[in-house]
C-alpha positions as a Markdown table, in Angstrom:
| # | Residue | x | y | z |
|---|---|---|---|---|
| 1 | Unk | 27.6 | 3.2 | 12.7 |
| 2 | Unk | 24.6 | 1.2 | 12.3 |
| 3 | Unk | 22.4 | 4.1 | 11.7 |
| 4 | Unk | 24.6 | 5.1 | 8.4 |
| 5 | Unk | 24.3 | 1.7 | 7.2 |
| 6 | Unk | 20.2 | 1.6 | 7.5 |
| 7 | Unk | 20.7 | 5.2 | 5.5 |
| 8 | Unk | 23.0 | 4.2 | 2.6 |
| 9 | Unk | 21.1 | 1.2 | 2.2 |
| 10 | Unk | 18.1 | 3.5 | 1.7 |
| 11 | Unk | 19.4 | 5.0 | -0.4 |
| 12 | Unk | 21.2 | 2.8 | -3.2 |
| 13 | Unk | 17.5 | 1.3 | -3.0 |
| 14 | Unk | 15.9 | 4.2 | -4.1 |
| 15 | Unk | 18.4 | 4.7 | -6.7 |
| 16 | Unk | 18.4 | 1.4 | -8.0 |
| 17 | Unk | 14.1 | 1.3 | -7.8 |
| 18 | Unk | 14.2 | 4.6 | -10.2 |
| 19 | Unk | 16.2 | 3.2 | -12.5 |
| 20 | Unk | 13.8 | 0.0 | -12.5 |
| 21 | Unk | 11.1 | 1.8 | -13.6 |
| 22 | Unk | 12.6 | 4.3 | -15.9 |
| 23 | Unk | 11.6 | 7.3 | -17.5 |
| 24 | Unk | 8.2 | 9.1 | -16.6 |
| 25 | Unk | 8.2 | 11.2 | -19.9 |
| 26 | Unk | 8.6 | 10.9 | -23.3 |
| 27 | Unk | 10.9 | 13.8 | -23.3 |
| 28 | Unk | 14.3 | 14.5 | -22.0 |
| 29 | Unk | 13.3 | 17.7 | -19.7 |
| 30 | Unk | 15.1 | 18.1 | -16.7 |
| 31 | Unk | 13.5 | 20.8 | -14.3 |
| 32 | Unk | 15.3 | 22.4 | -11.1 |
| 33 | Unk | 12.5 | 22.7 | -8.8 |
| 34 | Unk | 12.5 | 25.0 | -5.2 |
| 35 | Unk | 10.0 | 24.0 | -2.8 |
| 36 | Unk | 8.8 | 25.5 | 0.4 |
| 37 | Unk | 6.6 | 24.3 | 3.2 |
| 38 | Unk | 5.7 | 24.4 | 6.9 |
| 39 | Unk | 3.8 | 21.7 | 9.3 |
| 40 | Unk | 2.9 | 20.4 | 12.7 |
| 41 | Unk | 5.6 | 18.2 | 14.5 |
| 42 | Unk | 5.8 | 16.2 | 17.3 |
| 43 | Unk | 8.9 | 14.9 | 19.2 |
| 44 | Unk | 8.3 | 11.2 | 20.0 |
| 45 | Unk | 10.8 | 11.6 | 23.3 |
| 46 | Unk | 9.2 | 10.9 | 26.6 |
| 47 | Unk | 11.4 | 12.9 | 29.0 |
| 48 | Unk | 10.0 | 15.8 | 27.8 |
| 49 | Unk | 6.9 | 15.2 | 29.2 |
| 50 | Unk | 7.0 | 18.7 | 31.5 |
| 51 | Unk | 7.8 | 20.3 | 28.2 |
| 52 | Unk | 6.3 | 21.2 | 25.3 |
| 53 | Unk | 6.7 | 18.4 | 22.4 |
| 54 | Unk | 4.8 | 20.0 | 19.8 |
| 55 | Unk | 5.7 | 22.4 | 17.2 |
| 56 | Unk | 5.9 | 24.4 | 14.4 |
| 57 | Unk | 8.7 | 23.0 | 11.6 |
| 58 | Unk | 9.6 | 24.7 | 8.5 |
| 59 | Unk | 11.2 | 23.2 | 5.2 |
| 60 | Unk | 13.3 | 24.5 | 1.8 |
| 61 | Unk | 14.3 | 21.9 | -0.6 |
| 62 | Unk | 16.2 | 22.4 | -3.8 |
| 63 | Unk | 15.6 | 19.5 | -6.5 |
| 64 | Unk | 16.4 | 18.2 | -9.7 |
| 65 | Unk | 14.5 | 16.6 | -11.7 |
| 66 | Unk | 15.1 | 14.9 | -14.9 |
| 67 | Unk | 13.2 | 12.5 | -16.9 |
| 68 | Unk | 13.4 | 9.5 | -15.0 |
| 69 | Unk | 11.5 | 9.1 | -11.6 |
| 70 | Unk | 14.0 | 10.3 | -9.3 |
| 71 | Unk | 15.0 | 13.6 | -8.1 |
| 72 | Unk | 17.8 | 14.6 | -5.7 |
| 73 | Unk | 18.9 | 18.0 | -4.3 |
| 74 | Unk | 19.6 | 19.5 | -1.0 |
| 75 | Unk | 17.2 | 20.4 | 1.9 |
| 76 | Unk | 17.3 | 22.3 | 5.2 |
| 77 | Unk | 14.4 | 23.8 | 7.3 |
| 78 | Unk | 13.8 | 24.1 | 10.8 |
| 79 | Unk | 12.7 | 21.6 | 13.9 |
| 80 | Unk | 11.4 | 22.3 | 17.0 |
| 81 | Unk | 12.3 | 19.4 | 19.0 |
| 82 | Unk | 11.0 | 20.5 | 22.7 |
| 83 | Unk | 10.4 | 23.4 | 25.4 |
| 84 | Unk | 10.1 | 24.1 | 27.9 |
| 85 | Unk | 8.8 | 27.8 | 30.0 |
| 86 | Unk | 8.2 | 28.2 | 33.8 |
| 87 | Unk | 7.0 | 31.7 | 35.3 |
| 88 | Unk | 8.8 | 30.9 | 38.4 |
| 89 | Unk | 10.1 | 27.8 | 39.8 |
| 90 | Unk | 12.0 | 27.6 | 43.7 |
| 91 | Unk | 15.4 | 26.1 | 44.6 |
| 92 | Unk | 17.8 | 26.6 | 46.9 |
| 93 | Unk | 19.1 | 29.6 | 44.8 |
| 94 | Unk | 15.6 | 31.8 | 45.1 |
| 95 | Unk | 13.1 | 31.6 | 42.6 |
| 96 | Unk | 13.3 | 32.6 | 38.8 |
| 97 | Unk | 11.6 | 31.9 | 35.5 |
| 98 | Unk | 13.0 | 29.0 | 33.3 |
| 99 | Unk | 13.0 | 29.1 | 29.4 |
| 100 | Unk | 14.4 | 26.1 | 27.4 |
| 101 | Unk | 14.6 | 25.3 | 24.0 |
| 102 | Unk | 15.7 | 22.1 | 22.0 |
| 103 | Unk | 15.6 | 23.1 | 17.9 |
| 104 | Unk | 17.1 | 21.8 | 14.7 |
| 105 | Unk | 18.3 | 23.3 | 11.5 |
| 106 | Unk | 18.7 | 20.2 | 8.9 |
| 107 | Unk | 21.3 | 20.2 | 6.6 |
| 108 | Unk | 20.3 | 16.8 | 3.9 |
| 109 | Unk | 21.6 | 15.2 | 0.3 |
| 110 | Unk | 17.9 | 14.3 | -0.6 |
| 111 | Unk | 16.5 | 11.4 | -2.8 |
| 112 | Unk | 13.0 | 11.6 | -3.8 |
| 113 | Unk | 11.7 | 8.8 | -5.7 |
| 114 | Unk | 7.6 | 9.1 | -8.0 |
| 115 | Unk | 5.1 | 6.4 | -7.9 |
| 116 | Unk | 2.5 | 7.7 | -10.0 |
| 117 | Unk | 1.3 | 10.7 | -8.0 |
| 118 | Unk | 2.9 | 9.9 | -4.6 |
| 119 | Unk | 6.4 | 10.1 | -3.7 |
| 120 | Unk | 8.6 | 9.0 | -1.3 |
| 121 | Unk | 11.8 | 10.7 | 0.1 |
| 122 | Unk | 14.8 | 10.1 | 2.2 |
| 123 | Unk | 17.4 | 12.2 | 3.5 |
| 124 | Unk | 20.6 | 11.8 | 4.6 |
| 125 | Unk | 23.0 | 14.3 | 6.4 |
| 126 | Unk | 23.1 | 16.4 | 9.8 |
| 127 | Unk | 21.2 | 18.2 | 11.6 |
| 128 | Unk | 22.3 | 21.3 | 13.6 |
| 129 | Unk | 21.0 | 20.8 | 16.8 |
| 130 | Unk | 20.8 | 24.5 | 19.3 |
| 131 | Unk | 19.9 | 23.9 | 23.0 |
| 132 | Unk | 19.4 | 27.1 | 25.2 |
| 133 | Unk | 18.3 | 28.0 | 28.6 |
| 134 | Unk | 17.7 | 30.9 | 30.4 |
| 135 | Unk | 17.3 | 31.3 | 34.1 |
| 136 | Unk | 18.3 | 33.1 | 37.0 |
| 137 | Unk | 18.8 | 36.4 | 35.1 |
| 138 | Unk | 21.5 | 34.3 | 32.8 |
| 139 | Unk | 21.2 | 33.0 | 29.3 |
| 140 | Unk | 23.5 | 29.6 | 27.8 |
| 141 | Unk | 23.1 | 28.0 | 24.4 |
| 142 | Unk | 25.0 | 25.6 | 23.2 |
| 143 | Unk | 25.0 | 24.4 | 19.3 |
| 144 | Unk | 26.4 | 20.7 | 17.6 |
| 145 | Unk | 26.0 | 18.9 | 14.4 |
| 146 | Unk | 24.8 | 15.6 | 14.8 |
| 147 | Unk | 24.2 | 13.0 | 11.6 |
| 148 | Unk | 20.8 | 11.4 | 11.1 |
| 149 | Unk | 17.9 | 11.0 | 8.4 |
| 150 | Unk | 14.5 | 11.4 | 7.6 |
| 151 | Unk | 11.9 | 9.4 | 5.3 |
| 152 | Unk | 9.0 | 10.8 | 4.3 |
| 153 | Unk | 5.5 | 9.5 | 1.5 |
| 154 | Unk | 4.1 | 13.0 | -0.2 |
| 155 | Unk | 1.1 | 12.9 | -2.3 |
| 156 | Unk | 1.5 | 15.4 | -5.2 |
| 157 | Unk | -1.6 | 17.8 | -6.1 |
| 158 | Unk | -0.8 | 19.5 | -9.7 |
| 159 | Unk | -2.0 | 23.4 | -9.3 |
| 160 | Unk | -0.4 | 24.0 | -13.5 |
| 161 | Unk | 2.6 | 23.3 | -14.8 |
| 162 | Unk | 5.0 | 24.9 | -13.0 |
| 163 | Unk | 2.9 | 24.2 | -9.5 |
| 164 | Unk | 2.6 | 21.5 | -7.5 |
| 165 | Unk | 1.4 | 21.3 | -3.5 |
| 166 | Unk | 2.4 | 18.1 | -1.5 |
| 167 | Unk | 0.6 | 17.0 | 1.7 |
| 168 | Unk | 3.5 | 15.4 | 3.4 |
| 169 | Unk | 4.3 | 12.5 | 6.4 |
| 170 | Unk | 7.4 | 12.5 | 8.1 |
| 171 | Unk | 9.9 | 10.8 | 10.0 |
| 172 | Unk | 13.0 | 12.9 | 11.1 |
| 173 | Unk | 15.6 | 10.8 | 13.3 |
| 174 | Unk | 18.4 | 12.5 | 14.7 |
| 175 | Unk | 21.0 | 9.2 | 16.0 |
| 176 | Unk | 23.2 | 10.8 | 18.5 |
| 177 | Unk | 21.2 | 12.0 | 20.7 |
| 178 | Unk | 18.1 | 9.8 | 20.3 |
| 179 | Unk | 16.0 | 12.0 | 19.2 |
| 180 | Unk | 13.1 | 11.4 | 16.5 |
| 181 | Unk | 10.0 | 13.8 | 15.3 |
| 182 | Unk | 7.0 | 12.8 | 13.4 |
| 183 | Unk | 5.4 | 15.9 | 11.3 |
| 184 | Unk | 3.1 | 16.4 | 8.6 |
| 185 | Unk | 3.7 | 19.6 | 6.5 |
| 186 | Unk | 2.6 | 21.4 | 3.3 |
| 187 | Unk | 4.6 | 22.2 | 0.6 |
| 188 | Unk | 4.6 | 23.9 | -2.4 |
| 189 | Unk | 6.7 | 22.9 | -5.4 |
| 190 | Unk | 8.0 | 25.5 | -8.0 |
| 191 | Unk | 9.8 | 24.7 | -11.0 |
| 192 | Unk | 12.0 | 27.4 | -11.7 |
| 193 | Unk | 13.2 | 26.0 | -15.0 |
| 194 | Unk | 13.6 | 23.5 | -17.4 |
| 195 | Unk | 16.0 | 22.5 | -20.2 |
């Protein structure tokens, strides 16, 4: 419960701050803008120390954008929150190789606010979170939504005008089952069009 309130809040700030500063352009163009990137995370949880805590993550973000310094849109991706691989490991039961896996797929309303050439975003929504194991010749995975949120501080590189590449920080926190992951990633912003 307190975690939602932290994210609203958030979020009524950002909303509120865009409409502060106003427009960014003289014009009334609003673009609708896909981006695409892929980073380097790392899973802040200690009890995956045996494990692996680092890997690859993977984002897809739809956005509008109209003339003031917001934009908004939906995002989803992919997290890897830990592993963890054994070639053989001894118990009572014999001895067999052990494969786990802890990995997200974010599903986010996004809010992306521009200050001059950085930005910075927050999202709010679920995140699908797949745990599987394999051991002993026998395979279980087991798959739940759980809410969270993620704020992020992008610097924006203009390639043209329909371009843009953003260097990216972030913070993913997913509430329910305490888990949190700190990536940078590299997007690539395309504006598909603008009216």
């Amino acid at each position: 419960m307190y975690l939602k309130r932290i994210c609203i809040i958030i979020c009524l700030c950002a909303l509120l701050t865009s409409f502060a500063y106003g427009k960014t352009e003289k014009d009334s163009t609003i673009k609708l803008l896909i981006e695409a990137g892929a980073g380097y995370g790392l899973s802040t949880d200690t009890l995956t120390k045996a494990g692996s805590r680092y890997g690859v993550s993977g984002v897809l973000r739809f956005l509008v954008k109209p003339d003031y310094r917001l934009r908004f849109g939906l995002e989803t991706g992919w997290l890897h929150i830990a592993s963890y691989e054994r070639d053989s490991i001894k118990n009572e039961f014999g001895t067999s190789a052990v494969d786990a896996s802890l990995k997200a797929i974010p599903v986010m309303l996004v809010f992306s606010m521009n200050l001059s050439k950085w930005y910075m975003n927050t999202g709010l929504g679920y995140y699908y979170v797949i745990s599987s194991i394999s051991a002993f010749g026998e395979s279980v995975t087991d798959a739940r939504w759980n809410i969270g949120f993620y704020l992020s501080l992008s610097y924006v590189f203009k390639l043209n005008e329909y371009l843009d590449l953003y260097p990216e920080l972030k913070w993913n926190s997913i509430g329910e089952i305490g888990k949190t992951l700190l990536s940078a990633q590299i997007s690539l912003s395309y504006s598909l069009f603008k009216w």
